[in-house]
C-alpha positions in Angstrom: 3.3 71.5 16.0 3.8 68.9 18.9 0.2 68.3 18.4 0.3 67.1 14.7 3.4 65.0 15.1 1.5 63.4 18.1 -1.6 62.9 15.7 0.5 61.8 12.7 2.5 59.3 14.7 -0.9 57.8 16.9 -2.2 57.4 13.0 0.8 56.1 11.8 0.8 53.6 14.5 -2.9 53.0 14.5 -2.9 52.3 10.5 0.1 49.8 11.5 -1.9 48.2 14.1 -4.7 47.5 11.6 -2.6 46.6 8.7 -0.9 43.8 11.1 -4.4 42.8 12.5 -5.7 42.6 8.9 -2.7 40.3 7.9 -2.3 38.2 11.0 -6.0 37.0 10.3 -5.6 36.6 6.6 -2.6 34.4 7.9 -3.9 32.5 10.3 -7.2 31.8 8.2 -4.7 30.5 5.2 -3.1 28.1 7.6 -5.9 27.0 8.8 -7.2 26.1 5.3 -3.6 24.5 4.4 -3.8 22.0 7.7 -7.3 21.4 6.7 -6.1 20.4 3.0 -3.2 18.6 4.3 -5.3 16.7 6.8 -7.7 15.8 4.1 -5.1 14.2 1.7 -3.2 12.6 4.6 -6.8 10.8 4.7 -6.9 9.8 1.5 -4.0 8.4 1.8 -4.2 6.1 4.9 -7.3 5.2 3.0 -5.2 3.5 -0.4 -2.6 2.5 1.8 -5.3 0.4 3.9 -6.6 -0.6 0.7 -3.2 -1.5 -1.0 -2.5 -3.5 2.7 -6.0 -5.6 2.0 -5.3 -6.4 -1.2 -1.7 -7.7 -0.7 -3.0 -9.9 1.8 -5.6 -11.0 -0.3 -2.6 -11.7 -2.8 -0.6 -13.1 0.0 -3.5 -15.8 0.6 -4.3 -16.6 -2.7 -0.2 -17.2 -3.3 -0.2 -19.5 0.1 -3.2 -21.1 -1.1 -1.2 -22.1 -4.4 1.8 -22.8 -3.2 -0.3 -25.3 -0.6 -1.8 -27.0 -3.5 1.5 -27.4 -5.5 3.0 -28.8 -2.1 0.3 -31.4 -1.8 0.6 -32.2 -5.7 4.1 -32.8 -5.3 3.7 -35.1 -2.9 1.0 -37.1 -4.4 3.9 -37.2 -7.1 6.6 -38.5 -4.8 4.5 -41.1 -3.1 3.2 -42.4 -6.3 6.6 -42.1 -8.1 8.1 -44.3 -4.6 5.4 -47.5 -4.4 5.6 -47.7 -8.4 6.8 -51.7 -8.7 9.1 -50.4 -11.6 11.0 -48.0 -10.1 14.1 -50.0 -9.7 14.7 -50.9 -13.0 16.3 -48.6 -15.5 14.4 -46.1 -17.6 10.5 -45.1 -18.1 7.7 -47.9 -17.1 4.3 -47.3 -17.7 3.1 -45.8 -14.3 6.4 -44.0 -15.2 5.2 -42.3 -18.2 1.5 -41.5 -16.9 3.3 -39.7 -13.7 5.7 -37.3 -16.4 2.0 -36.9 -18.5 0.4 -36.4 -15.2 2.8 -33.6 -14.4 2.9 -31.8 -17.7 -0.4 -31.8 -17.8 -0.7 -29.8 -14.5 2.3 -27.8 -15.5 0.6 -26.4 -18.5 
């Protein structure tokens, strides 16, 4: 009698042993292919987000590189509007009018 609870509880325990070695591998393998995704996709996305960086300092450029030229226009503007002969008397001169064309021209 001793003998078969002995047999039954050495099976019991070796079935156990099995059944937790079968699922602590399964386990381990499934977390290992869930790092392996998440590594992957945390790639992919430091990849756009470099991307997304190098085109918003394209952008960045381009916007200094406008905001350059419309400096420099204005002051052409200002300089031209200051040595114009007419600019003490009251309302529009000629050189007046060509400057407001001038600008409304490079407005639109």
């Amino acid at each position: 009698m001793r003998s078969r609870i002995f047999w039954a509880v050495g099976g019991a325990a070796a079935l156990a042993l099995m059944v937790w070695f079968v699922w602590s591998s399964g386990f381990a393998a499934g977390e290992a292919a869930e790092m392996a995704r998440n590594e992957a996709q945390r790639k992919l996305k430091q990849h756009e987000l470099f991307q997304l960086a190098d085109r918003l300092s394209d952008r960045e450029a381009e916007l200094e590189r406008y905001r350059s030229a419309q400096f420099e226009l204005s002051q052409e503007m200002e300089d031209a509007a200051r040595a114009d002969p007419d600019n003490a008397r009251p309302g529009i001169g000629a050189a007046g009018l060509r400057r407001l064309e001038r600008r409304w021209r490079t407005a639109h």
